[in-house]
C-alpha positions in Angstrom: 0.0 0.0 0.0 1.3 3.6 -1.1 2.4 5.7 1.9 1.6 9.7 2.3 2.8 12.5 4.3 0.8 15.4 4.7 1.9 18.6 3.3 2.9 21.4 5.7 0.6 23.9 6.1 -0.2 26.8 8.2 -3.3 27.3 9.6 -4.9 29.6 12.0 -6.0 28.4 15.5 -7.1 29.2 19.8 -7.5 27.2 22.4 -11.1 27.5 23.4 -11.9 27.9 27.2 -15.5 28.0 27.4 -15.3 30.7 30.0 -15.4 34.7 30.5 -10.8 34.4 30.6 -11.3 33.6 26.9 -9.3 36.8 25.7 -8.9 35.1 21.9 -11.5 35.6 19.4 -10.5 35.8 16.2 -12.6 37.9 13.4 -13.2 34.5 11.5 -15.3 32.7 14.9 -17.2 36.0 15.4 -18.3 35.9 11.7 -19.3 32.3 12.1 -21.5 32.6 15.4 -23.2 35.9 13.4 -23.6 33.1 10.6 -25.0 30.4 13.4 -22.6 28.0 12.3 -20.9 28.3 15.9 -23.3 27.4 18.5 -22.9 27.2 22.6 -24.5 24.8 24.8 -24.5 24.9 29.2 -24.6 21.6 29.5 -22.3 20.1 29.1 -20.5 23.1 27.9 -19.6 22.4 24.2 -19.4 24.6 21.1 -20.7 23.0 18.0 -19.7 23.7 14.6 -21.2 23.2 11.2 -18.7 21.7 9.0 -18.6 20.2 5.8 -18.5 16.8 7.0 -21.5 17.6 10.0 -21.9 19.0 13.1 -18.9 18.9 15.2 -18.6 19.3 19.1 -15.7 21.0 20.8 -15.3 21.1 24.7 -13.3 23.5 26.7 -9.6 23.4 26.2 -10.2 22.1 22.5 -8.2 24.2 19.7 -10.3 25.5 17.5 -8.9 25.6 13.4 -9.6 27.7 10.8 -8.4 25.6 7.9 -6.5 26.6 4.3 -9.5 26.9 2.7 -11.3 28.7 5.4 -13.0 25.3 6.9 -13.2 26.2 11.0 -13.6 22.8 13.0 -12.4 21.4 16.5 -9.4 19.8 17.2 -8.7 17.7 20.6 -5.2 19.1 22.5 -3.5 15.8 21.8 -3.7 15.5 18.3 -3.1 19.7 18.2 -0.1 19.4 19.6 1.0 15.9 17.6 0.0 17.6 14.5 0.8 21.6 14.3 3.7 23.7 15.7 3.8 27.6 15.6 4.6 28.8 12.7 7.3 30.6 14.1 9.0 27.9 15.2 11.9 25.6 13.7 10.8 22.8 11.8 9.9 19.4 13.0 12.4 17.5 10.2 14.8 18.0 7.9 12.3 18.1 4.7 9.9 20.5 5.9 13.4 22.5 6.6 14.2 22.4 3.5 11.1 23.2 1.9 10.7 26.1 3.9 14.1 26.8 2.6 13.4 26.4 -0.9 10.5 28.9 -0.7 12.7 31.5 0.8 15.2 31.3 -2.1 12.2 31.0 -4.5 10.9 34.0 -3.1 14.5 36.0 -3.1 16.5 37.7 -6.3 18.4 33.5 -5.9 15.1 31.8 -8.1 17.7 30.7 -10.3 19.2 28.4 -7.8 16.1 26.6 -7.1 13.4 24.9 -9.6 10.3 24.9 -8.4 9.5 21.7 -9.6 13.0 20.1 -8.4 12.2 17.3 -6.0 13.9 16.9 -2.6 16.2 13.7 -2.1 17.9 12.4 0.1 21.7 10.4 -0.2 23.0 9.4 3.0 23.0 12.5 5.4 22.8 15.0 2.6 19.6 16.1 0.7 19.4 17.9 -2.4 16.8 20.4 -4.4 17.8 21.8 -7.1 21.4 23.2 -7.2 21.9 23.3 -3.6 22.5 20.4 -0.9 22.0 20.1 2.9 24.2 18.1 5.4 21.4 16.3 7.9 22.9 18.0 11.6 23.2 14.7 14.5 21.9 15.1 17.8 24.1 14.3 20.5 21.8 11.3 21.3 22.3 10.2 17.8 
């Protein structure tokens, strides 16, 4: 069976407290409680959400996502946190380092050192994208 990796992404996101110390509420929920696709409930406390694929619960201390294509829908804290990182922060892995990488250049006055369509491979410690080549850094517990 093929394997696949999801692409990185970045999406926008708050933890949802259920309570008056929620001091996040980004323009995008606001709209979609105005809209009725956000609804609360006392008990128990939940926040439901109209998505595309049904009506979803979130409880208090869920993340709340507003997806790449505008899609809002709950996410449970465990999964957030095994699935997203700030955007801010360094990469996870060595591929979504290089991607990020390869944007940059692509994005700089160096687009001819990087083809947008080159893949990434890897050899060893070393991957490659186009004209340029990355040494993998080991940890000490390596």
């Amino acid at each position: 069976m093929a394997q696949f990796r999801k692409k990185p992404v970045t999406i926008e996101a708050f933890r949802w407290t259920g309570d008056a110390d929620q001091t996040e509420d980004p323009i995008w929920i606001v709209e979609a409680i105005k809209r009725g696709d956000v609804m609360f409930h006392k008990l128990p406390l939940t926040m439901t959400i109209a998505t595309l694929e049904g009506t979803m619960s979130a409880s208090p201390g869920d993340w709340i996502i507003r997806g790449v294509k505008g899609e809002i829908y709950p996410c449970k804290p465990d999964i957030f946190a095994a699935s997203y990182e700030t955007a801010d922060a360094p990469p996870r892995d060595l591929r979504t380092a290089l991607q990020m990488a390869a944007g940059a250049l692509r994005s700089m006055e160096h687009k001819s050192l990087v083809d947008p369509s080159s893949p990434i491979t890897f050899v060893g410690d070393w991957a490659h994208f186009g004209t340029m080549s990355m040494m993998r850094s080991r940890s000490k517990e390596s």
